[in-house]
N, C-alpha and C positions, 0 to 999 in steps of 0.2 A: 183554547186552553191557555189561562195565563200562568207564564214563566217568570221566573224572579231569576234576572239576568245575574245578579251578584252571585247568588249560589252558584252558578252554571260557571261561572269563572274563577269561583273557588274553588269546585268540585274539580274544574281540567288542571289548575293551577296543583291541586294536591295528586292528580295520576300523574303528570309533568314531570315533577319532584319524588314522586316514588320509583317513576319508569326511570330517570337518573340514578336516584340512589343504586337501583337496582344494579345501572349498567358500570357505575363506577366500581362497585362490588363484583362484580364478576368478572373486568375488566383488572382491578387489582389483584384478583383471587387467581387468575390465569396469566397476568405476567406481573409479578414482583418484582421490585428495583431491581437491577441488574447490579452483582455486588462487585467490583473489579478485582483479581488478583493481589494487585496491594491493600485493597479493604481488607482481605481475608487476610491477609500476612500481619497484618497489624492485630486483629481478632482471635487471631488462630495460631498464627504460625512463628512469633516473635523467639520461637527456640531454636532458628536457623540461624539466627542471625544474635544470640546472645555471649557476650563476651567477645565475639569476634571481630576483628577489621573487615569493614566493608569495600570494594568497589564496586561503584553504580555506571551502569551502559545506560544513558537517558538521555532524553531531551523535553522540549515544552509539553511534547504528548503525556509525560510521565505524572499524571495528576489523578487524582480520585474526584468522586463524584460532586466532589463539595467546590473543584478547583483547587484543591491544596497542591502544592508541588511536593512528589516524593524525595525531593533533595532538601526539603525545609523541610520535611515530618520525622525524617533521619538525623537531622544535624538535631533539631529538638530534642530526641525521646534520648532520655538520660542513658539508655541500656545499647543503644547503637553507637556504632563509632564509625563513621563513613571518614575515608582517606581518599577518596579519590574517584574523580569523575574520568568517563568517557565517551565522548561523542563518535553518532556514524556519522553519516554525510549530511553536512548542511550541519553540522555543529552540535553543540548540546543547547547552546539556545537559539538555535533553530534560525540565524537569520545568514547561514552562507548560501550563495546558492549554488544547483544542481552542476557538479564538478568543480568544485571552487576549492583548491587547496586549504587544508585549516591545519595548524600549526600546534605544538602544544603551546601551553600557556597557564599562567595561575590566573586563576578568578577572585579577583578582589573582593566581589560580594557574599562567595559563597567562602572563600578563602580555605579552599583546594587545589590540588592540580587538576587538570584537566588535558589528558590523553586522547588525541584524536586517532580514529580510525576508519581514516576517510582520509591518506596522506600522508600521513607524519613520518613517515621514514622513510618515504618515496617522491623528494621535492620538486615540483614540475618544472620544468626549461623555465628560461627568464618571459620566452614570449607568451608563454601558455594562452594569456588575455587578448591576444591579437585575433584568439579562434575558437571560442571554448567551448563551440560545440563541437568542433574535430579532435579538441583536447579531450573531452569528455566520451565521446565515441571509440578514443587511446584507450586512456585509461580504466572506464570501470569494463572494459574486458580483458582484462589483465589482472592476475592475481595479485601482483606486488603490490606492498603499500597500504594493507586496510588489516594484515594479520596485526593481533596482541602480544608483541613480544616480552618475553621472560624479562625483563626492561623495568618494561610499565608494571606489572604486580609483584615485586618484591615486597611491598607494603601490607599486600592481601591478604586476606583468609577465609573470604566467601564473596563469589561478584555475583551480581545481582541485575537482569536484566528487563529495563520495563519500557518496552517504546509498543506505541501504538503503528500496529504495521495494516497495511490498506488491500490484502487479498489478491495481488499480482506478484508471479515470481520474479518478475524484473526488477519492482522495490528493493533497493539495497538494503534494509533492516535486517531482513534474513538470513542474505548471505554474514553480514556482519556480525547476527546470533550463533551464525555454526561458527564460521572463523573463530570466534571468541568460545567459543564453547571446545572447541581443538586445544587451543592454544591453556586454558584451564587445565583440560583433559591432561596435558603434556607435562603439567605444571603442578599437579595433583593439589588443583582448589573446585570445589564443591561451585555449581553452577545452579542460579536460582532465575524460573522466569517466572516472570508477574503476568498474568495474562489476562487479554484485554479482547473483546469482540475483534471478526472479521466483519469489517462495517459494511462489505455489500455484500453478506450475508452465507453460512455454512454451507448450504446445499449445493448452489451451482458452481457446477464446473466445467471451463470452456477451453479451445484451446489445446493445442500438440505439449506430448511430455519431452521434455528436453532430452535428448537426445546424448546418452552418459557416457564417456568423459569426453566427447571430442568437442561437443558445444558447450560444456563448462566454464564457467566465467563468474566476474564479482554479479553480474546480472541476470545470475541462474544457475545455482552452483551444481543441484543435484536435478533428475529426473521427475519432477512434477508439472502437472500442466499451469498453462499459461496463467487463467486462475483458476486456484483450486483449492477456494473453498475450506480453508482449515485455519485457524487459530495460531500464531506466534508460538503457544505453547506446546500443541499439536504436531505441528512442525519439528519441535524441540525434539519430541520425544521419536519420531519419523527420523529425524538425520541421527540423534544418538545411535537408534537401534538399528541404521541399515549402513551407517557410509562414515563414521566418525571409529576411528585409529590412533589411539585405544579413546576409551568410552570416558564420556564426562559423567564425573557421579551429579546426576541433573535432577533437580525437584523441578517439576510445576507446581505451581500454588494458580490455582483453577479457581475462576469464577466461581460465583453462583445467581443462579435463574437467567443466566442467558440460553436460548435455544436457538438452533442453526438456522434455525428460517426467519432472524430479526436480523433487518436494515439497522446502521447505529441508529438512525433518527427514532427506532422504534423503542430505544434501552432507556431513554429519558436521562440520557449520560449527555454530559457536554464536547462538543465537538472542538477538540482545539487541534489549528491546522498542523497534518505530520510534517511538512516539509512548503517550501515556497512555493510551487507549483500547483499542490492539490487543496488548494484554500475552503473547498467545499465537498459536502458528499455527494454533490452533485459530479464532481469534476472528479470523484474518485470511482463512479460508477462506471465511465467513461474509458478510466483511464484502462482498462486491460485489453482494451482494443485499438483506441487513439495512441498512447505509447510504441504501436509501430511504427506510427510515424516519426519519430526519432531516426528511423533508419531509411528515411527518405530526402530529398531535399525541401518534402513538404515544411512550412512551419506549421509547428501544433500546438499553437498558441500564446506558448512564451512570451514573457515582456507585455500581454494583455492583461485583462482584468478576470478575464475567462480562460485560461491555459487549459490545456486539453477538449475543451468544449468547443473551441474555436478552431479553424485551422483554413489554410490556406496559403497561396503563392502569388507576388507581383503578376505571375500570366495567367491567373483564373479569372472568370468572370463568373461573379456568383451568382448571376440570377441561370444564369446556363446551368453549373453545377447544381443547384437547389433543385429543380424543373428534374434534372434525370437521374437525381436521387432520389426522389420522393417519386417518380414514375415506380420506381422497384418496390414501395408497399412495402419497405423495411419492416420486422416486428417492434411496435414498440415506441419509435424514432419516427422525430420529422427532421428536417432540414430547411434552411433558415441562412438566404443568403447574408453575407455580412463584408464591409471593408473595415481592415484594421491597419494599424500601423505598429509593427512591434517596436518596443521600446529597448528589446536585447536581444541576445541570440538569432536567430534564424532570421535574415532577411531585415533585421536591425533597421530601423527608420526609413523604410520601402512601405509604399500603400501595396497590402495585398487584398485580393479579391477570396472568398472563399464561402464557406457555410458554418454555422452555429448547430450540434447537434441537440434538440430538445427531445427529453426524454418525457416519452408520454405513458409506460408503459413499463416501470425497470421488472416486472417479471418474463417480461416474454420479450423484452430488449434482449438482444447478444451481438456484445460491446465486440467480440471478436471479429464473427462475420459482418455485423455492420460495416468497421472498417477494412475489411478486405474487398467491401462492393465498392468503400468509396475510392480503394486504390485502383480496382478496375475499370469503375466510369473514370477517373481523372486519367489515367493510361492510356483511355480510348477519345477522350477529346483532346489533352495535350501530349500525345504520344513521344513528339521530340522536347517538352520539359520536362517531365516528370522522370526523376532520376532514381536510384537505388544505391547506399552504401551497404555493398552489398555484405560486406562481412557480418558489418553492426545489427544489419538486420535479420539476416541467421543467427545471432546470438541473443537477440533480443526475443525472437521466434524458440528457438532451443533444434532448431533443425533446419537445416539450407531447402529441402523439398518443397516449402512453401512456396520461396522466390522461386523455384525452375518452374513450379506450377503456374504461377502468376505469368511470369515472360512465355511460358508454354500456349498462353492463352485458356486455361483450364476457367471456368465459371468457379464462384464462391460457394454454393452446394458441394461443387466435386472436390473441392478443398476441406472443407469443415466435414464431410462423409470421412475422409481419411484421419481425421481424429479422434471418430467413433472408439476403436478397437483400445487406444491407446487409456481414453478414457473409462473405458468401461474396467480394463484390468486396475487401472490406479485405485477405481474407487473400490474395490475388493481389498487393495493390496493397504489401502488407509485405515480399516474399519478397527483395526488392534486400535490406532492411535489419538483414535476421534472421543474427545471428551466429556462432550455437550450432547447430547440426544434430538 
């Protein structure tokens, strides 16, 4: 039988294009841009903010979908009157780094003030820079020095808060949202959050609930697990209604079409880095399990190109560690010897020996237990280097049990079993406050 090869490759060429259209359409029909918080505030909600004095809690994250900065969409639109910025840590344009005092100051280009709250009325000693990760391990578990004093909003009349926070209770954003959201409260100014995706995603939740008041600190202020899964705004409305004396009159101004089970990668939103260290959403995946290391003498990456993804010490040898990490069949994760040399903090211009964690697998990855195995193999081949700040790391943790179990010798199942219970009430005790379906 003769075939007339042109038709036959117009004919595939037109189901090709239909089976496309088709998937595009259903694809768009079932997740629609994600519309951010300040989209909506501008569409919807500009009656919060009319006539009023503004102050803005932001930094570089605080942009819409287009890239706009919410501090030039405010100084533009005739009907807002924005007086005054505030940065958390790491500044409001985002380049101090992690414990870096920042000072108040006027901004020449935005031509405001600019109120830090990460600092500013808590000056650190002259040497602070001689050690700024022991500086840093001081201070963000201390309360002083990041509240909004009655000071800084004499100006006010509605503050306004829009940072993009990354789904670990360690992230200081949060504590800096309640702080500011107290301090409002105390101060009887109306508190507004812009809210933005948990970029590694609503649902999972891993990790001990902090342990209330006695592990309380700027790097975990209330009883939630480690991560856990809920939205900046979410949050908001969870510390209003259980631990905020007396209560902030708080709006969310709530997304729309985001749902709890989208990675950011999947919102078609642009990614711009929260802070110096999590440059990627790869490294933010990462981070609510690698971030214990901070409370080791491990480095975890700092001063590389891969911070949290990488980690390691001058007395590991990586091809050792990679071999009996990946013997464990982690879910999710491989390991990836690597030598680096940090460029700051931890082990500063020392060649260390370590592993790269590559994530093969971010649903059934848990960034938590991950890193509790690697503190266990590293424990058991460098028994006399591998060290513990121990405080920092029960607060980092939200409960000292971890470390007695880790030195007890206890395995990482018998550890992540004892966070079952705690987890399971959280998520009963969250379901009032959760936004997103």
């Amino acid at each position: 039988m003769h075939v007339n090869i042109s038709i036959v490759f117009i004919c595939l060429a037109a189901v090709l294009l239909a089976s496309c259209q088709t998937t595009t359409q259903k694809s768009s029909g079932k997740h629609p841009p994600v519309k951010l918080g300040v989209e909506v505030l501008f569409e919807k909600r500009l009656d919060l903010l009319h006539g009023k004095r503004i102050g803005l809690i932001t930094n570089p994250t605080g942009v819409d979908s287009h890239l706009d900065s919410i501090i030039e969409r405010f100084r533009r639109h005739p009907d807002i009157k924005l007086v005054a910025l505030y940065g958390p840590e790491h500044g409001v344009r985002g380049n101090a780094q992690a414990g870096e005092y920042v000072s108040f100051y006027f901004d020449e280009h935005f031509q405001l003030p600019v109120f830090s709250l990460y600092g500013q009325s808590h000056k650190p000693p002259p040497n602070m820079l001689t050690n700024i990760d022991e500086y840093m391990r001081s201070f963000d578990t201390q309360h002083a020095g990041k509240q909004m004093e009655s000071g800084m909003m004499k100006a006010v009349d509605v503050m306004v808060f829009d940072l993009q926070d990354v789904g670990t209770r360690v992230y200081t954003y949060i504590a800096t949202m309640a702080y500011a959201m107290q301090a409002c409260a105390e101060n009887g100014i109306p508190f507004i959050v812009l809210d933005r995706p948990n970029p590694i995603n609503g649902v999972a939740m891993e990790g001990p609930i902090l342990e209330y008041p006695e592990h309380s600190s700027f790097i975990g202020l209330y009883p939630i697990p480690l991560r856990h899964g809920m939205t900046a705004g979410e949050l908001a409305q969870l510390f209003n209604d259980k631990f905020l004396t007396p209560k902030a009159r708080l709006t969310v101004v709530p997304m729309e079409n985001w749902t709890r089970d989208e990675w950011f990668d999947e919102t078609s939103l642009p990614w711009v880095i929260p802070s110096p260290n999590l440059p990627t959403l790869d490294a933010a995946t990462v981070y609510p399990g690698q971030v214990l290391l901070e409370g080791t003498n491990l480095s975890e990456g700092r001063g590389t190109a891969k911070p949290f993804e990488i980690f390691g010490a001058p007395w590991i040898d990586g091809f050792t560690l990679a071999k009996e990490l990946n013997s464990l069949s982690l879910p999710g994760v491989k390991f990836r010897e690597v030598w680096f040399t940090p460029t700051f903090s931890k082990h500063k211009e020392q060649l260390c020996g370590g592993c790269q964690l590559h994530v093969t697998d971010r649903e059934a990855y848990q960034p938590i237990a991950s890193t509790l195995s690697v503190l266990r193999v590293i424990q058991k081949l460098y028994p006399e280097e591998l060290e513990f700040h121990a405080s920092y790391f029960d607060k980092v943790m939200g409960t000292s049990k971890v470390l007695l179990a880790i030195e007890s010798g206890a395995s990482t199942d018998e550890i992540v079993a004892t966070f079952k219970p705690g987890l399971e009430q959280f998520s009963k005790e969250r379901q009032q406050y959760l936004l997103y379906r």
